[in-house]
N, C-alpha and C positions, 0 to 999 in steps of 0.2 A: 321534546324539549329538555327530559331530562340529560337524555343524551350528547347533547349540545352543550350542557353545561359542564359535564364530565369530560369533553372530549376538550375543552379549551384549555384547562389546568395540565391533560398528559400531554395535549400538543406542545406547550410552553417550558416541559419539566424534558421533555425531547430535545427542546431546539439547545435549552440550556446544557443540556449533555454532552449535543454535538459540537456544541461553542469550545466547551471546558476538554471533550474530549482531543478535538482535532487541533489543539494549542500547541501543543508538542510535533515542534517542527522538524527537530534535529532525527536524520534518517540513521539507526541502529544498523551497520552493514554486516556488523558481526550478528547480530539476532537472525536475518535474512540467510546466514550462512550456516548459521547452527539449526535455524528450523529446516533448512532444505537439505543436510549433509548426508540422508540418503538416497539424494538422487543422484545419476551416474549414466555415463555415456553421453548419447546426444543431445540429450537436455540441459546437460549440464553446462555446455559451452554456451547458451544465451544467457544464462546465469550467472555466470564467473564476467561475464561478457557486463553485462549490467552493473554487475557491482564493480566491476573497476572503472566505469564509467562515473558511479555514485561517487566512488573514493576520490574522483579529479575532476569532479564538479561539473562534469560532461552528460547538465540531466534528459538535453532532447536527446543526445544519442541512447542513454539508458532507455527511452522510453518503448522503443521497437521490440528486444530483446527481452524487457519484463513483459510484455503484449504475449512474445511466443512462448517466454516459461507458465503465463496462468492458461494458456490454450492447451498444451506441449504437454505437462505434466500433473498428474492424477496427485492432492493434495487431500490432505485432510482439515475441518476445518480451522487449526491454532495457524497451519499455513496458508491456509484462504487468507485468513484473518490478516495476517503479518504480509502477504502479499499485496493485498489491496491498500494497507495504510498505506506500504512502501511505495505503492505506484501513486498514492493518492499526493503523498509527498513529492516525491519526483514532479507529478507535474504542476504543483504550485512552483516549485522551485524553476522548471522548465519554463513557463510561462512567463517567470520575473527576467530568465535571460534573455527572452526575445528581443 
């Protein structure tokens, strides 16, 4: 029981983080470019790829090529991190153009 009562205040102080956190809609294409500048070679082109899809509002085409750079290339986690918002974004915005 007690646990139950504990677990309803983190569940709620969670949902409001994810409310407040994922507000921020507007996609940073330079942050995506500074956290990844040292990758190089063939990963690099679904990345360049991506983001100039981002830059021309082209966000289902971006969505393929950010798929193969989180598959494709060994990150650590501040680029996990900055990956996954980016795609989290991309496909709200991708969805609104359908």
């Amino acid at each position: 029981m007690k646990n139950r009562l504990t677990f309803l205040p983190v569940l709620a102080a969670l949902l409001c983080l994810a409310a407040f956190g994922c507000s921020n809609k507007e996609i940073d294409v330079a942050k995506v470019r500074d956290a990844f500048q040292s990758v190089t070679g063939a990963p690099r082109q679904p990345l360049d790829e991506a983001l100039r899809d981002i830059e021309t509002s082209n966000y289902l085409a971006a969505l393929k090529p950010l798929r193969t750079v989180a598959f494709s290339v060994k990150m650590n986690a501040a680029q996990r991190k900055i990956l996954e918002d980016t795609v989290t974004k991309v496909k709200a915005r991708a969805a609104a153009q359908k």
